[in-house]
C-alpha positions as CSV (number, residue, x, y, z in Angstrom):
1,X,-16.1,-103.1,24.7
2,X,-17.1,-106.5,24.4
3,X,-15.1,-109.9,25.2
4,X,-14.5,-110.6,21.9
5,X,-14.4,-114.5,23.0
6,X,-18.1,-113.7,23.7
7,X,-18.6,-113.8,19.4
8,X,-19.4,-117.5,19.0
9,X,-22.6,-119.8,19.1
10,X,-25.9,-119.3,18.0
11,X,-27.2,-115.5,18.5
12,X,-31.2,-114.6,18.2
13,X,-32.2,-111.8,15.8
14,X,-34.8,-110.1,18.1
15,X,-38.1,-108.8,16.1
16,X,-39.8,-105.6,17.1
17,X,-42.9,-105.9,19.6
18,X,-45.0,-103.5,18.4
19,X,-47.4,-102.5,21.1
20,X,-51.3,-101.0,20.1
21,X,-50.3,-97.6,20.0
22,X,-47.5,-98.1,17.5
23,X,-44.9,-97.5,19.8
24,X,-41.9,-100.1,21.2
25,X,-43.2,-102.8,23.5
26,X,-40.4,-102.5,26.0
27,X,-42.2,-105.3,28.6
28,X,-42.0,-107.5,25.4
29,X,-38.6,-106.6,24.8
30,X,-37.4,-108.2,28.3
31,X,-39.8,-111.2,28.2
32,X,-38.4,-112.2,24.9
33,X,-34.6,-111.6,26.0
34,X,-35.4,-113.6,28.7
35,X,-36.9,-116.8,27.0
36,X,-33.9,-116.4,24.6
37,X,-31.7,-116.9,27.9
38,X,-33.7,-119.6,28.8
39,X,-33.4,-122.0,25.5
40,X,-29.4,-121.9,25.9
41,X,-29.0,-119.0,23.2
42,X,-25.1,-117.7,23.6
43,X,-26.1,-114.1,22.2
44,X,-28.8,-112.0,21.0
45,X,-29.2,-108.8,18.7
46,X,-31.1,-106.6,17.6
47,X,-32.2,-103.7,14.6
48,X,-31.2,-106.0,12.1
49,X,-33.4,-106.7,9.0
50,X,-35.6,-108.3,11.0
51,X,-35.5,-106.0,13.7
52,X,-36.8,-103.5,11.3
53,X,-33.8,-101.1,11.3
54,X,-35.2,-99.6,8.0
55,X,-38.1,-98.1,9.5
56,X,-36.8,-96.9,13.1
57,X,-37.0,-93.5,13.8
58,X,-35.0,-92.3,16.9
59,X,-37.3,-92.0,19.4
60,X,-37.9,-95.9,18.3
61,X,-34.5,-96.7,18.8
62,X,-34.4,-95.0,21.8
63,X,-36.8,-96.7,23.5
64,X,-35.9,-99.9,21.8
65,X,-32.3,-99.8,23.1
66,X,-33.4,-99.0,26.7
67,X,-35.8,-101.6,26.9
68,X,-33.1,-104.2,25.1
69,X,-29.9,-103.2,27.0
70,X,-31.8,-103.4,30.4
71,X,-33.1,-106.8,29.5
72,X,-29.4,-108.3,28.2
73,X,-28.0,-106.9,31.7
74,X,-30.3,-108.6,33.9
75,X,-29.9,-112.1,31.6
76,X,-26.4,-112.1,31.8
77,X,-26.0,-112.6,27.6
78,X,-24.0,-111.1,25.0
79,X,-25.6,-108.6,22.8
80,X,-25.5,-106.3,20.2
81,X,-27.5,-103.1,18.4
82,X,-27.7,-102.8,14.9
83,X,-26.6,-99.4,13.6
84,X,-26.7,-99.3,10.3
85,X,-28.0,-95.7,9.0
86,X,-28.3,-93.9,5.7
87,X,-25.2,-91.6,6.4
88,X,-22.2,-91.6,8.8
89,X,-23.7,-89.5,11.4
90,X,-26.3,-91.4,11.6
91,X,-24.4,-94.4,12.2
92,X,-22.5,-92.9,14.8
93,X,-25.7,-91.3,16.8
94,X,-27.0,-95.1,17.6
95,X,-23.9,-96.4,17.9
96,X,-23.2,-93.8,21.0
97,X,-26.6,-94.4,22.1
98,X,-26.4,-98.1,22.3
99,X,-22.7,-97.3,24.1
100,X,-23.9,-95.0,26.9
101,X,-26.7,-98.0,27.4
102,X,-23.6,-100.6,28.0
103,X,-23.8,-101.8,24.6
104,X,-20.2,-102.5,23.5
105,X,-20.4,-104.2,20.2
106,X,-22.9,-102.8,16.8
107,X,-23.7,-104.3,13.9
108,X,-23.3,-101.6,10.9
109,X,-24.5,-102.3,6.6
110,X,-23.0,-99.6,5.1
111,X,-24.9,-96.9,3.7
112,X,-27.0,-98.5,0.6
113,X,-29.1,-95.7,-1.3
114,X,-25.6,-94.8,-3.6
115,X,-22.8,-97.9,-3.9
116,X,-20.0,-96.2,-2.1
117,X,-16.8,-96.8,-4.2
118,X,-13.6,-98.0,-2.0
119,X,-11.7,-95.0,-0.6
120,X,-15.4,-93.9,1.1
121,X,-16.0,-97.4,2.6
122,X,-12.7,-96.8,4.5
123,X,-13.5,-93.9,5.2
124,X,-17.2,-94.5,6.7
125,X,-15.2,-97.3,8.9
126,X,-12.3,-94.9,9.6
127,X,-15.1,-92.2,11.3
128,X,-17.1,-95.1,12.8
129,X,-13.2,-95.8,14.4
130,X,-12.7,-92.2,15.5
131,X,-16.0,-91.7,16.7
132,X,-16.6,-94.9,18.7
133,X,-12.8,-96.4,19.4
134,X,-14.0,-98.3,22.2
135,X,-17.3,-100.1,20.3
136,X,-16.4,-103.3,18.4
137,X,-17.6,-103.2,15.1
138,X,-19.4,-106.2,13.3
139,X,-20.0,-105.3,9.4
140,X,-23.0,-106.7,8.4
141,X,-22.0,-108.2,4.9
142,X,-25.2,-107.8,2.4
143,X,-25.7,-107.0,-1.1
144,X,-28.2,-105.2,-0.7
145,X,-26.3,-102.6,0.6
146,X,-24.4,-102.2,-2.9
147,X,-21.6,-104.1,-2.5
148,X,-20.8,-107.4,-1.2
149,X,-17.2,-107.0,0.7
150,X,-13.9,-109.4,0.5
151,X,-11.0,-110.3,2.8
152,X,-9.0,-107.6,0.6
153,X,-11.6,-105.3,1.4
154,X,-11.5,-106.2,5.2
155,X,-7.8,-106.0,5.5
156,X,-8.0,-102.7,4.2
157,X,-10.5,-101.4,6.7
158,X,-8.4,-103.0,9.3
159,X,-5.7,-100.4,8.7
160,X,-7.7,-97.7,9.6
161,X,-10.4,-99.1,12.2
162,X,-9.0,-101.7,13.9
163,X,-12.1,-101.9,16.0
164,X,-13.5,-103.9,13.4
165,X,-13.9,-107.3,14.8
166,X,-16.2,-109.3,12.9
167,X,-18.8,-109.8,9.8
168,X,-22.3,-111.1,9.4
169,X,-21.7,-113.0,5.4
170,X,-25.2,-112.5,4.0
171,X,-25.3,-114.4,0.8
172,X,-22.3,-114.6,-1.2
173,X,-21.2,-118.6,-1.9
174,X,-18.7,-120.9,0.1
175,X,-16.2,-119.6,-2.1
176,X,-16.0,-115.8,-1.1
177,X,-16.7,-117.2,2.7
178,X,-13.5,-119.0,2.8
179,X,-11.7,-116.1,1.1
180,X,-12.8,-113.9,3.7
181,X,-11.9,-116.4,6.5
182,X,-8.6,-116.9,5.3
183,X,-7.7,-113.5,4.6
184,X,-8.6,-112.0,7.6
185,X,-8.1,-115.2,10.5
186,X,-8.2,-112.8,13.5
187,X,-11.7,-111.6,13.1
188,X,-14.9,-113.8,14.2
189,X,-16.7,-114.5,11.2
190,X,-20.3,-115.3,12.0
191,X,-22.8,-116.8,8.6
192,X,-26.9,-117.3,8.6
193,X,-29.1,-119.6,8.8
194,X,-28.8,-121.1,5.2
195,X,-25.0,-121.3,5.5
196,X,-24.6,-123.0,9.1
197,X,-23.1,-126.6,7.8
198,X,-20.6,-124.7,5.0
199,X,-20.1,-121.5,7.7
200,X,-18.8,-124.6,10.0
201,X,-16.5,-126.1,8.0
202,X,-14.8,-123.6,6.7
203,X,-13.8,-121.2,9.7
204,X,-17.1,-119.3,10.8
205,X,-17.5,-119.1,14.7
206,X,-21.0,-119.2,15.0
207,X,-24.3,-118.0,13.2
208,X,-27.2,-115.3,13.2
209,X,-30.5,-116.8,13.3
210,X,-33.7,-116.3,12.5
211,X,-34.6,-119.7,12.8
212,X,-33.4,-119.6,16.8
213,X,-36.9,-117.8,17.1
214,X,-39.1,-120.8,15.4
215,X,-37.4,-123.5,17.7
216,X,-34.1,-122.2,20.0
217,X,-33.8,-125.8,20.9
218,X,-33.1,-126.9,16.9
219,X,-30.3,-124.4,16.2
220,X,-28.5,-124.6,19.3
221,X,-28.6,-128.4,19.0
222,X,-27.5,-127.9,14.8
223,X,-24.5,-125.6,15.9
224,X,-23.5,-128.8,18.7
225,X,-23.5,-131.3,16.0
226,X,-21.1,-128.6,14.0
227,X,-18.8,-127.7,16.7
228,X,-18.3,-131.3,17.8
229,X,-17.7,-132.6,13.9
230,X,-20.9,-134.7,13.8
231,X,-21.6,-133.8,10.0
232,X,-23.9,-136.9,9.1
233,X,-26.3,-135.2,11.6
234,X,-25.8,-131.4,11.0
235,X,-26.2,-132.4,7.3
236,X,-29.8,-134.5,8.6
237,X,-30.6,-131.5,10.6
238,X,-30.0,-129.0,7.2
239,X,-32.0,-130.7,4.7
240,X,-35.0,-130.5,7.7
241,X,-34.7,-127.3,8.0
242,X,-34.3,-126.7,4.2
243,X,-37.3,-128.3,3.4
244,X,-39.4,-126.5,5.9
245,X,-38.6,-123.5,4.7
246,X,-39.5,-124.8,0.8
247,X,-42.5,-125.7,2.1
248,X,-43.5,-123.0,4.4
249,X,-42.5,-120.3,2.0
250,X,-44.6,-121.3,-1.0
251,X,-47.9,-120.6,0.8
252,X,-50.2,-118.8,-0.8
253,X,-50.3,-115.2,0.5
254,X,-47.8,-114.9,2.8
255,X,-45.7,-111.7,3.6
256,X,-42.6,-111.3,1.8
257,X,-40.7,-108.7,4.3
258,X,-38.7,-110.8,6.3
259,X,-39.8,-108.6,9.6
260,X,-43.2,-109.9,9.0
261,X,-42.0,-113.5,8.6
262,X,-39.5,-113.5,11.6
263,X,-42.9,-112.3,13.6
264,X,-45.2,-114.9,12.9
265,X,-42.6,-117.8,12.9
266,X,-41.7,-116.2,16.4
267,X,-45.3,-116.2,17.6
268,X,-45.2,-120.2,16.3
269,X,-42.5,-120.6,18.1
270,X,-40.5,-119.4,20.9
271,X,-43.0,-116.5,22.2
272,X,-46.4,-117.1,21.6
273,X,-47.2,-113.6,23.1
274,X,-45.1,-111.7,19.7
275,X,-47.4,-109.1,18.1
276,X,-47.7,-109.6,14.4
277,X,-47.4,-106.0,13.4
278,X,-44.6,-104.4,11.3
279,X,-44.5,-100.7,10.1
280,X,-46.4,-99.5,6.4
281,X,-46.1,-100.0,3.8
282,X,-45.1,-103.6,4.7
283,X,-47.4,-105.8,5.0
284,X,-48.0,-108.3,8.1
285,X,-48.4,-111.8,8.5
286,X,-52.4,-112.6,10.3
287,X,-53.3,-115.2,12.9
288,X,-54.3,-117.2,10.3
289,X,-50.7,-117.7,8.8
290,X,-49.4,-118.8,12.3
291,X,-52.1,-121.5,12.7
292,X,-51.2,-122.6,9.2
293,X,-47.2,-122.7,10.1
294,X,-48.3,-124.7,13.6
295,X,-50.3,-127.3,11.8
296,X,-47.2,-127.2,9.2
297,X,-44.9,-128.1,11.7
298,X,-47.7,-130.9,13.8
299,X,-47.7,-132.8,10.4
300,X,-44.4,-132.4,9.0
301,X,-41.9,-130.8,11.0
302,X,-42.2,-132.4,14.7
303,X,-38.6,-131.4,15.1
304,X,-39.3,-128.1,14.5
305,X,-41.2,-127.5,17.1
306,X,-40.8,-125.4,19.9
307,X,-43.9,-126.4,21.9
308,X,-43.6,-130.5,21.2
309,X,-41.1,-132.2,22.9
């Protein structure tokens, strides 16, 4: 099981390197883990949304979560497997997998093709309790998946799977943020990359980035400015990063999966070697769209950059 200590700071949301053959690029895999380790990064995850965790089949997350758990071992950083499945066993298959691998803390959506009402939400979390009692749980908090959860709604899964040590507030406003925080204190309540300044303020201990992949050196520097109360300058720093994403966003013909988009700001960014393919029917980003997003951030977004100093 994870230190939960270890649940703070800025952690990476790892994209899939496809390799040509369509399968997992595990040599990828390390190199990526590896410049993560180097930009100061305090964890790393990965088979989130942007790790693609729609479209994995097993043999995917197999190799996937060899390749990954290897790679966090031999870096020495915290790190975690998203598990999240269309029904319980599902869930729990990965979640042993990434466990036998040395993983000891999952991310887990609940299951989003039917709303689940609230006695089988507890009860998803009380099998994900009795089948994995010694894997922390982090409940990846998205509307997508039906229904956005409260602190009343953690405090009841806590009754039943106390393993249950921490959410990932996708969306929602500061309002249900802080009603989470203060309902449930003891958990580690990480936000995103639109929510850093607010997540701050009012309890979260750290974030889940996507833009970590575009320039580590930004975010990690952002989440300084938080922790040490500097909010003239984490507020500078969020109306940067706002604005590039207004403006980067609104190009013509750019992918709308968010896979696609974590790949080519990746290949912009922190890993120039980041294959730009995702898995049909989505749609990828081209070569093209990264020169665009580099000349983007040459012109207006100096700060931005990973490769200027």
């Amino acid at each position: 099981m994870i230190d939960i200590a270890a649940l703070q700071g800025v952690w990476a949301a790892l994209p899939v390197p496809w390799a040509a053959n369509g399968t997992v690029d595990s040599g990828l895999v390390a190199e990526l883990v590896q410049r993560y380790r180097a930009a100061g990064v305090d964890g790393v995850y990965t088979t989130g949304t942007d790790g693609e965790m729609h479209v994995l089949e097993w043999e995917d997350i197999r190799r996937l979560v060899d390749a990954f758990a290897a790679a966090v071992q031999a870096a020495g950083l915290p790190a975690q497997v998203g598990c999240t499945w269309s029904h319980t066993e599902g869930v729990l298959r990965r979640m042993r997998y990434a466990q036998e691998r040395g993983i000891g803390c999952v991310q887990v959506a609940l299951p989003s093709w039917v709303q689940l009402g609230d006695d089988e939400v507890r009860r998803f979390f009380a099998e994900l309790q009795a089948g994995c009692p010694d894997v922390c749980l982090v409940h990846y908090n998205i509307a997508r998946a039906g229904r956005f959860l409260t602190g009343r709604d953690y405090l009841a899964i806590l009754e039943v799977a106390p393993n249950l040590v921490g959410t990932k507030h996708t969306g929602g406003d500061a309002g249900s943020l802080i009603e989470i925080v203060q309902a449930t204190p003891t958990m580690r309540h990480f936000v995103v990359d639109q929510q850093i300044v607010p997540g701050a303020l009012f309890g979260s201990k750290g974030f889940y980035s996507f833009l970590v992949n575009l320039s580590p050196r930004f975010a990690v520097e952002l989440w300084r400015d938080c922790r040490r109360g500097d909010w003239t300058e984490a507020a500078r720093k969020r109306v940067v990063a706002d604005a590039f994403f207004r403006d980067w966003l609104r190009e013509e013909g750019l992918p709308t999966a968010s896979p696609a988009l974590a790949k080519i700001a990746t290949r912009a960014g922190i890993f120039p070697e980041m294959p730009l393919a995702v898995r049909a029917p989505y749609r990828a980003g081209t070569a093209v769209q990264v020169a665009a997003l580099r000349a983007l951030l040459e012109e207006r977004y100096r700060e931005l950059s990973y490769e200027i100093r």
